[in-house]
N, C-alpha and C positions, 0 to 999 in steps of 0.2 A: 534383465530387460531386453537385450537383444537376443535372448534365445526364444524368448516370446513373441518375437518379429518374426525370427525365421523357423518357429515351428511351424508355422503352416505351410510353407513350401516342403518339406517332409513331411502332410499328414497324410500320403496315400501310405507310406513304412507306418506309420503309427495305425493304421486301419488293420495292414495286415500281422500285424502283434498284438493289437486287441483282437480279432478274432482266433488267436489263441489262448487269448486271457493268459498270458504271461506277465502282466506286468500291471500292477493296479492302478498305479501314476495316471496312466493313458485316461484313464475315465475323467479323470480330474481337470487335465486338458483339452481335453476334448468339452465337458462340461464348460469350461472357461472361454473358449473359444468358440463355442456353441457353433461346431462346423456336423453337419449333416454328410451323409453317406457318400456324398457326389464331390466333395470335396468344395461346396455354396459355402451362403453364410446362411445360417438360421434364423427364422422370425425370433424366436421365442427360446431361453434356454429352461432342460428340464430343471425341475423343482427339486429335487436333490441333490443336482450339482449348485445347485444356485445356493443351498443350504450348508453344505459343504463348504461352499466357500468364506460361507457368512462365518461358519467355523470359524475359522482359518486365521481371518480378519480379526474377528473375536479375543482369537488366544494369543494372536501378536499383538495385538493392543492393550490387551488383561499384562503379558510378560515385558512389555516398552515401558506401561505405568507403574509397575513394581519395581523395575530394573532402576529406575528416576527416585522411584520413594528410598529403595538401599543405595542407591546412591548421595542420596541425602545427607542419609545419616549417618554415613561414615564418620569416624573421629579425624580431629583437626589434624593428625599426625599422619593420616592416611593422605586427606587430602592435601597439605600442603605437599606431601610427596610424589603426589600423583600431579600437583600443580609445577614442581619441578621438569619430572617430565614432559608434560604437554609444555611447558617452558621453550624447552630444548625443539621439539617438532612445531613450533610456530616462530619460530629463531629461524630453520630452517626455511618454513614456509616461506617465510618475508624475506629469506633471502633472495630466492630464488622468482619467487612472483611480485613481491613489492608491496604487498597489500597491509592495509590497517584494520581494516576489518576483517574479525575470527572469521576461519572458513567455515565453523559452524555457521554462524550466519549468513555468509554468500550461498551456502547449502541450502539453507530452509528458503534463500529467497530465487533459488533456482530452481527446485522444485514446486515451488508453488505455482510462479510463472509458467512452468512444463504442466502442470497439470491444465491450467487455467485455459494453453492456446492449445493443448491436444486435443483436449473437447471440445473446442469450439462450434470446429465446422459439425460434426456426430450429434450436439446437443440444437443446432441449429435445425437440421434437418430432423432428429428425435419429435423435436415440437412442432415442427410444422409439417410431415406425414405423419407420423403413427399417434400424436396425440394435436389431433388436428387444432389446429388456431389462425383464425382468420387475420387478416393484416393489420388491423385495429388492435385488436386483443392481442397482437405479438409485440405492438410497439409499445402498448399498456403494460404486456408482462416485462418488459428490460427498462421502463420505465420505475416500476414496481422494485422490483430487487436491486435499484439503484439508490433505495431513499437508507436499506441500514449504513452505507457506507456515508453518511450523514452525521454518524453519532460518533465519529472519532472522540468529540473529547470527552462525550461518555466515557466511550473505553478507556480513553486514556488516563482519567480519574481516576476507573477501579485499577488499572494496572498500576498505576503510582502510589496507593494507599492501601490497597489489601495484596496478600500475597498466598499460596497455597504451599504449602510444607515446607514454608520458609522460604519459599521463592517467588521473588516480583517477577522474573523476567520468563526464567526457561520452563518452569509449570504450566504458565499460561499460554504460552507457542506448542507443549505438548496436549493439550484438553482443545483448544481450537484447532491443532490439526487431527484430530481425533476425529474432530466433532465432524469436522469438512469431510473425513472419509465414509463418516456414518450417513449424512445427507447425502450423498452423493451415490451410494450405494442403494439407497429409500428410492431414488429418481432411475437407477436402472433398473429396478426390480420388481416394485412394489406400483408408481407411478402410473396412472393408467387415461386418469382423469385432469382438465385443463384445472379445474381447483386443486389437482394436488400438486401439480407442476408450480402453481404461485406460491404451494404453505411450504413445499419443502425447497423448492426454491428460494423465496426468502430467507428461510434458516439456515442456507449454505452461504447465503452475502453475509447474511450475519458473522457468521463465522469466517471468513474471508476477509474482510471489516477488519474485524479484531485482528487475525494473525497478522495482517498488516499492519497493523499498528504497532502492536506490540515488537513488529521486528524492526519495525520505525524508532520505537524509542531505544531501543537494541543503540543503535546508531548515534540517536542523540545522546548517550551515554559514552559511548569512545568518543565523540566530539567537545565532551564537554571537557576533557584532558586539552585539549589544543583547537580552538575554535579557527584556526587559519587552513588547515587540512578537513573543513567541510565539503569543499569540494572534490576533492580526491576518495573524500568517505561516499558522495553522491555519485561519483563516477562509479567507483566499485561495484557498489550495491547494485545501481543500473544494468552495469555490463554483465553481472551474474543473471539478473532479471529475462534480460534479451537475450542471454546464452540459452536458460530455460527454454522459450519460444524459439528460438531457431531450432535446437534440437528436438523441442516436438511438432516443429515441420520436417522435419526429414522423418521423423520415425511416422510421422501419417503418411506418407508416399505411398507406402509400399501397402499397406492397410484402408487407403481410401478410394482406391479403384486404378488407380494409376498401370500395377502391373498386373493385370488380368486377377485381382483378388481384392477381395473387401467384407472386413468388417462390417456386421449388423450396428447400427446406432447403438444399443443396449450394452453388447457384448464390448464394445469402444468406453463407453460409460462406466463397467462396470472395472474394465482395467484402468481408467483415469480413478477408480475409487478406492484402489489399492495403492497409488503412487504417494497421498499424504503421510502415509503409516513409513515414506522414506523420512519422511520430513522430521516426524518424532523422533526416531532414531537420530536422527542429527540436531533436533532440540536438546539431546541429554549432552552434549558437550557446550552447549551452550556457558560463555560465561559468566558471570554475576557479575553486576555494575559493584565497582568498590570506589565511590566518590573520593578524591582527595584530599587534605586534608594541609597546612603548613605550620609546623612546630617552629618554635624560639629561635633554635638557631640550622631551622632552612629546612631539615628536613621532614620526606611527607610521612604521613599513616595514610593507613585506608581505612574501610568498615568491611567488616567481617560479611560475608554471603549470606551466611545462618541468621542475620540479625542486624537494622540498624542503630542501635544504642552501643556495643563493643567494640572497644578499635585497639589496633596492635598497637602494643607497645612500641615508644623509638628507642635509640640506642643510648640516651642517657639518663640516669634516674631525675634529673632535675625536668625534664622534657615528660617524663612519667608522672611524675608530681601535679604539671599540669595541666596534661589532659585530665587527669583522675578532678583537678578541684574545677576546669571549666565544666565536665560532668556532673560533678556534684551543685553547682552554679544552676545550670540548664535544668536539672530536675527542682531545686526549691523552684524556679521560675515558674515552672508547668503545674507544679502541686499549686503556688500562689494564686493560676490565676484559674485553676479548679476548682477553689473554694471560693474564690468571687475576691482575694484581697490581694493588696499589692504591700508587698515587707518590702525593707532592705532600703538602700540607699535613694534618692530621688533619681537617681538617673541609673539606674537597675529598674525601675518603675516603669519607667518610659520606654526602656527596652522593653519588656514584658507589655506592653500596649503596641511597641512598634510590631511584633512577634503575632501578636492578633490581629492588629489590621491588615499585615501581609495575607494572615490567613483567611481572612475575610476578603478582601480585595480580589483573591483567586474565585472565590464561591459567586462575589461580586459580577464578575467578568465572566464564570460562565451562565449564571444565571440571565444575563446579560445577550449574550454572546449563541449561545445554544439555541433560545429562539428565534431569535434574528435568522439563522441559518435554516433553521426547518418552514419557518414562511417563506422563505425565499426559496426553499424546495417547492414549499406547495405553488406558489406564481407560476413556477415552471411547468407543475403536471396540469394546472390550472389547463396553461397555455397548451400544452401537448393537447387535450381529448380537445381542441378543436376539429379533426379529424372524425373522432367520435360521433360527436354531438352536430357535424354538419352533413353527416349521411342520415342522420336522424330527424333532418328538417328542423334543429332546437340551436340555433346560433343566438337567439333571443337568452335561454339559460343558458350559454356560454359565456356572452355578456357581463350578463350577475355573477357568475362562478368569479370570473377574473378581474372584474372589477370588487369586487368584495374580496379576497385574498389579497390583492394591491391595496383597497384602503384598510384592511389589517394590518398589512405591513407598514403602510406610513402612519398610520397611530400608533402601532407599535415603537417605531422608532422616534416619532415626536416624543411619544411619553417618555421613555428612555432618555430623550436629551431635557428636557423640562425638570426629569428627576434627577438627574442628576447635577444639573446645573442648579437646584435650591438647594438639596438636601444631602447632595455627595460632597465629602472632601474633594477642597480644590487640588491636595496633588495625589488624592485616587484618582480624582477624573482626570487631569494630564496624564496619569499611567494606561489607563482604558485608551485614553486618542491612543498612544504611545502604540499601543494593542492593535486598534482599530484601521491606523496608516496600512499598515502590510496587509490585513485583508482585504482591504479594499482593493490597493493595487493588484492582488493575486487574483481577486474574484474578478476585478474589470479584464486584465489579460488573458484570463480563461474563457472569458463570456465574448471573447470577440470571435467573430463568423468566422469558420476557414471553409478550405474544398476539401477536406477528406473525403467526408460523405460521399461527396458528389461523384470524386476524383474513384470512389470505391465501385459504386455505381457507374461509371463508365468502364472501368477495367471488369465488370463483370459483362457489360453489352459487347465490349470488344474482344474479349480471352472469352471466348466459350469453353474452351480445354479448360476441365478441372487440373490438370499437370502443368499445365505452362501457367494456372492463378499460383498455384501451391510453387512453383521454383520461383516464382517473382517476389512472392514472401521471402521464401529465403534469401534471395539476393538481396534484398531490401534489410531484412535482419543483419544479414550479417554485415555488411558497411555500417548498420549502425552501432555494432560492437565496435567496429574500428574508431569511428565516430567517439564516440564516448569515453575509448581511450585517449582518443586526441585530447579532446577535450581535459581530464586529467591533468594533462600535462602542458595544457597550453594554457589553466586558467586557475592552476592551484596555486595558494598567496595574494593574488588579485582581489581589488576591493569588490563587494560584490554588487555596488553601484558599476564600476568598470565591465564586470561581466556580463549583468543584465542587457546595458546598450551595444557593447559585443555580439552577443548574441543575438539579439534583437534584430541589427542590421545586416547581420551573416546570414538569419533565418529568410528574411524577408527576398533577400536579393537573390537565396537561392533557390528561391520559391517560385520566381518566376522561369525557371529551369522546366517545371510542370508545363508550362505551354507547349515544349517539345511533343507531346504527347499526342497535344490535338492539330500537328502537322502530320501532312502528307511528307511523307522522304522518299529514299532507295531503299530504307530499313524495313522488313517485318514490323507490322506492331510491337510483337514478341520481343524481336532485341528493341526496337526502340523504348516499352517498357524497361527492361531489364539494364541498357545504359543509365536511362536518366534516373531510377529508382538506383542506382550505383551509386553515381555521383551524388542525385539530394541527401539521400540515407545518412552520408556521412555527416552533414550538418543539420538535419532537421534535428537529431534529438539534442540536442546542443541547448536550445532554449529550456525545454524541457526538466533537463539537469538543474537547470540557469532557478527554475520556479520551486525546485526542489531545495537549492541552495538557500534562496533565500526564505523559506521557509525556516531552513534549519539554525540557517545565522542568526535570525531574528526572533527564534526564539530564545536566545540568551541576553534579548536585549534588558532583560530588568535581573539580569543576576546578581549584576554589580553593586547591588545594597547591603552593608555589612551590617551587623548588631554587634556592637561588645558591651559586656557589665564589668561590673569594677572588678570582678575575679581575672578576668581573662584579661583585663586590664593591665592589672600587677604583674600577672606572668606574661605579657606580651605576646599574648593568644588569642586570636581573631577566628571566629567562625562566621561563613558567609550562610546568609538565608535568602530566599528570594523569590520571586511566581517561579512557579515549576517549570523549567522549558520542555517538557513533555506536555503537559497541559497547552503552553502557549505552540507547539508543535503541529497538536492536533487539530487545535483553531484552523492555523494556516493552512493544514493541507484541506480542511473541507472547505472552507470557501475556492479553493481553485477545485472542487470536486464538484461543487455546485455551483462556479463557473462554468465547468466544461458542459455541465447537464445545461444552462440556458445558452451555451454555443448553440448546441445540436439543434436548437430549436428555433434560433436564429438564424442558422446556415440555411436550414428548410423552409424558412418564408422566404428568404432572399432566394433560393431557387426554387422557388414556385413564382414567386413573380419576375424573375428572368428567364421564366418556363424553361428549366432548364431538367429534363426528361426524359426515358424515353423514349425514340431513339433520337432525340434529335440534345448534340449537349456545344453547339455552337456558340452561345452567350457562357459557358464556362470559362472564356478567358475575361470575361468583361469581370466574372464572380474574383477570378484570382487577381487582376489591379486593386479590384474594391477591399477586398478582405487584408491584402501587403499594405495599403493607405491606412487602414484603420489600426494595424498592427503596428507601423509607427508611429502614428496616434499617442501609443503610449508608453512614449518614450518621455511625455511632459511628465507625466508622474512620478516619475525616477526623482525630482530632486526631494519628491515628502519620505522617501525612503529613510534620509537623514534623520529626521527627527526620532525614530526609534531606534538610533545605534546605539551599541552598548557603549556604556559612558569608563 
């Protein structure tokens, strides 16, 4: 990666060793970097190198997924030795860093991040010179490829009940980062047209979506070992995130104009399309969730990677005995209630009916659940083509659009509480409120107005230097790596009621810090940015972790329901079943995803009607009071948190 920074400052030697054709490589870089005679950057790379490369991609991806599939299938004697080893180098690791989370995973979720903010700026400016889109139609496209990341608990579903070559987890992080390399490759090369910028654009959220999830339940899987070290799991994960993004600000510096050199949009594009295929490769170390399990007298099993029905042996035969008869218990259940009968004792009955309603109750909640969130996406895009529809002289059909998607949603949700209050079990429907408390809170806290926007929008009127936006990013990234580590360590073990109002009041107080900005000093803009983005950096993500946490806490809020039959009885063998907390995982994080989508749209009427604009952004401090008040605001909601702890 860094020799692809600094080839191009050596490509006048590489011109004159291609004109000896000494050396074949050169064409291939030069192809990739589609740098022309002068040592520019090129409109357009030729079609052979472009093919070439697709190669390339091709046969590292064909040799990643084969490497995964014999990896597989190794024998248990391979792998447990090779589980040894890696033993020993993550003994190491943790000693040295501290972490709970596989670095496989901090890996795939650093690279993603890397890929995600290197193109940013390249794919901003891609669509709006070379494949032109007017201001409407640009707010419509990030609108647009905003709604797959909506279907979390789709994903989340397939990832929790289907698997591919016997893997839930790391299969699926390597075919989604595949897949993100292959769209993204289709947009540097192929892309020419604003309809093709929206189809293959949406297929790369899609796929983003997903790898996000799936490295999400990643997560809630080492959490489910120790639920009190969620937070230190959320800090982690984080700080790998924002390490990605900082270092794909420094590596655009030198590539986005800064030092008398610049990548072509494309050429930028098509090296972010090559950066997922790291990601594969570090999805093959990925490890398999092995849930735990607690025998007779204390000690655990797990379940085998290859399969969830087999589990290891414990160390005494009477502990052998009965995992094998709660086994053989658990399968008459499932035969029983395949063929529609209930055998066995009356209270083995009832467990085989509690075992269904559980599993009904999960289908219950997202059938429930799922559309409730996608009309509340559509309210939102509803409300966004205002914009649209009032350069069109049609705010009459704006009207109708948004008022009709609003009374969708409130018959929607009438009918939902009607049904269920006749025809639903009264304690599924306490389970569902149970459900429904943390969405709310998360979707209300996300939907509340901030100044980012705005605050973005002034630092581009005032930093005209594309090098002093891009070093202000960094400064700002990196405090909040530090940020985050604080964090860590300031709020691991804490109730996550304590944390929430924590951070709540730390965020809000050091938000008004931002008004430094729109004073006159003795300071440059430039440092006066680069102080106060120092200082806030380090607490702003702070809340952020704070909505991730509790996402992840509360999704174990219904784990705690046990089933035993009279088998498991006798031998003093308890197995717990319960809603999924990946399911309940993915709930949570989309309403705070489709909270933050009706922010953006909320912060933009409140600064339109505080005319707050081009070049004039004076009533910006009146926007930062209003938004800190309403961020306190809800702090009342913190105490319905309670009713969904895990009991």
């Amino acid at each position: 990666m860094l020799a692809l920074v600094l080839l191009p400052h050596i490509h006048p030697v590489l011109i004159k060793v291609k004109r000896y054709r000494t050396d074949g490589f050169i064409y291939i870089f030069r192809g990739f970097l589609a740098i022309d005679a002068s040592g520019g950057s090129g409109d357009e790379m030729e079609p052979v190198y472009t093919y070439l490369i697709t190669f390339c991609i091709a046969f590292a991806t064909g040799c990643g997924y084969l490497a995964s599939l014999w990896k597989g299938r190794k024998s248990q004697v391979e792998r447990e030795d090779g589980a040894q080893v890696g033993e020993q180098v993550v003994a190491v690791y943790r000693k040295w860093f501290h972490t709970e989370v596989p670095w496989a995973i901090l890996l795939v979720f650093f690279i993603n991040s890397f890929v995600m903010s290197f193109k940013v700026n390249f794919f901003g400016a891609f669509i709006s010179h070379e494949v032109p889109m007017s201001t409407p139609v640009f707010t419509q496209f990030w609108a647009f490829i905003y709604i797959p990341f909506s279907f979390k608990p789709l994903y989340a579903y397939i990832f929790e009940n289907f698997s591919i070559c016997g893997s839930k987890r790391k299969s699926f992080v390597i075919v989604c980062n595949l897949c993100i390399s292959v769209t993204m490759l289709l947009m540097a090369t192929v892309v020419k047209e604003v309809w093709q910028v929206f189809l293959v654009g949406f297929m790369e959220s899609v796929f983003e979506a997903a790898a996000g999830m799936v490295v999400g339940l990643v997560v809630i899987d080492i959490a489910s070992k120790d639920t009190t070290r969620i937070a230190k799991l959320q800090s982690e994960q984080t700080i790998a995130r924002y390490a990605g993004t900082f270092l794909a600000y420094i590596i655009a510096l030198p590539v986005s104009g800064c030092f008398n050199y610049k990548w072509s949009n494309r050429t930028a594009l098509l090296f972010s399309a090559l950066l997922p295929l790291f990601g594969v490769a570090a999805a093959l170390f990925i490890p398999e969730h092995k849930p735990e399990a607690t025998c007779a007298h204390g000690s655990n099993y797990s379940v085998l990677e290859s399969t969830n029905t087999e589990l290891h042996a414990c160390d005494h035969t009477a502990v052998d005995s009965t995992i094998t008869d709660s086994r053989d218990a658990g399968q008459t259940a499932l035969d029983s209630m395949d063929r529609g009968l209930l055998i066995g004792s009356p209270d083995a009955n009832q467990d085989v009916q509690d075992v269904y309603s559980e599993d009904t109750l999960e289908k219950k909640a997202l059938l429930l659940f799922i559309p409730t969130i996608l009309l509340f996406e559509l309210l939102a895009i509803a409300v966004g083509i205002k914009v649209n529809l009032k350069s069109w002289n049609m705010l009459g059909l704006w009207k109708i659009i948004v008022g009709s998607c609003g009374g969708v949603l409130i018959g929607w949700l009438l009918g939902a509480a009607i049904g269920l209050s006749r025809w639903g079990n009264k304690e599924g429907s306490k389970t569902l409120v149970k459900i429904a408390i943390p969405c709310i809170y998360l979707f209300i806290v996300d939907a509340i107005p901030t100044t980012s926007d705005p605050f973005s929008s002034f630092k581009y009127s005032v930093l005209t230097d594309r090098c002093q936006q891009q070093l202000v990013s960094i400064v700002g990234t990196f405090f909040q790596i530090i940020g985050m580590y604080v964090y860590g360590l300031m709020f691991t073990g804490l109730k996550v009621e304590v944390t929430i109002v924590a951070t709540t009041l730390l965020t809000t107080v050091v938000g008004l810090f931002e008004l430094f900005k729109l004073q006159s000093s003795s300071l440059t803009l430039f440092q006066t940015w680069v102080l106060v983005d120092a200082f806030t950096s380090i607490f702003a993500p702070m809340f952020l972790i704070s909505k991730e946490v509790v996402a992840a806490h509360y999704s174990f809020s219904l784990r705690g329901k046990r089933i035993q039959d009279d088998t498991e009885a006798r031998n003093n063998f308890r197995n717990s079943t319960g809603f999924s907390p990946g399911i309940l995982y993915s709930i949570y994080l989309t309403c705070f995803d489709i909270g933050g989508s009706a922010s953006g749209f909320l912060s933009a009427a409140i600064a339109l009607d505080l005319d707050i604009n081009k070049p004039d952004f004076h009533n910006l401090s009146t926007m930062v009071l209003l938004c800190g008040t309403l961020f306190i605001a809800t702090l009342v909601l913190v105490p319905l948190l309670r009713f969904s702890k895990r009991s």
